[in-house]
C-alpha positions, 0 to 999 in steps of 0.5 A, spaced: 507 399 517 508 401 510 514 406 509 514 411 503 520 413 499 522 420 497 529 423 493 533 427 496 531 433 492 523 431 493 524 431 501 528 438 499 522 441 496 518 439 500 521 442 506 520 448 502 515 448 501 513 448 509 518 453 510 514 458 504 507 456 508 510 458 515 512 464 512 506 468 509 505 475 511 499 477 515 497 483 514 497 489 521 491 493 519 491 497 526 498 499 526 498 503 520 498 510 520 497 515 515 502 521 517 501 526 512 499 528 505 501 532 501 498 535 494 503 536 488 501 542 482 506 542 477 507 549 474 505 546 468 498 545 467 498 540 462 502 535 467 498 531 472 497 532 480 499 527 485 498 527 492 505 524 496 502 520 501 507 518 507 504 511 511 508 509 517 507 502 521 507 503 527 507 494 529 513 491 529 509 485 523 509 487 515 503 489 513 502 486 506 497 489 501 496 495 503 491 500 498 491 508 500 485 511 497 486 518 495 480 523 494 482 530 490 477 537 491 476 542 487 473 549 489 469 549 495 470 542 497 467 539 491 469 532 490 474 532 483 476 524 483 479 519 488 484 514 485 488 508 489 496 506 490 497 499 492 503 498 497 504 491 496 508 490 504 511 496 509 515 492 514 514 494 522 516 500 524 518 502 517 515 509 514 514 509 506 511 513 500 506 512 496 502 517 491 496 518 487 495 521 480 490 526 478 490 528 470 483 531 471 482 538 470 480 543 473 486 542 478 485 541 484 485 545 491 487 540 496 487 532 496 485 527 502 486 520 502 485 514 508 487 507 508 482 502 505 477 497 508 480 490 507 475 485 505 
């Protein structure tokens, strides 16, 4: 039986490297929720609007990667823009912030947004 040698720092690295594997994230898509969303007019026209979005993760695993895709209607529910905001983890049972930005004119009326498909 042959027996192969390392240094110390190489078995070091080594060992974390295997850590770092195991400890990968997976994404918990059925335990997100989108709780409320909110349009922001600023007084100024010439500001952009953005539409508040409040994410909870109802699991107890993170989710990583997360993209919300938010719709902005004008008059009569016609379709202005949708823009996306990339959340990049939500720990289990943790509620965060995201937000979306509009600079299109005209301004819009209202806005809706939904968690997008993985792929």
């Amino acid at each position: 039986m042959r027996r192969i040698r390392t240094s110390r720092p190489a078995a070091a690295f080594l060992a974390a490297g295997l850590i770092v594997t195991c400890a990968t994230p997976t994404r918990a898509d059925a335990a997100l929720v989108l709780r409320e969303t909110r349009l922001h007019t600023p007084p100024d026209s010439h500001e952009p609007q953005r539409a508040m979005v409040n994410l909870r993760n109802t699991g107890p695993d993170l989710a990583t990667n997360v993209t919300v895709l938010c719709t902005f209607t004008g008059a009569g529910g016609a379709v202005l823009d949708t823009q996306q905001a990339s959340v990049p983890e939500v720990v289990g049972l943790a509620d965060v912030q995201a937000e979306t930005i509009y600079y299109g004119w005209p301004r819009a009326s209202g806005a809706t947004c939904r968690l997008a498909e993985p792929h």
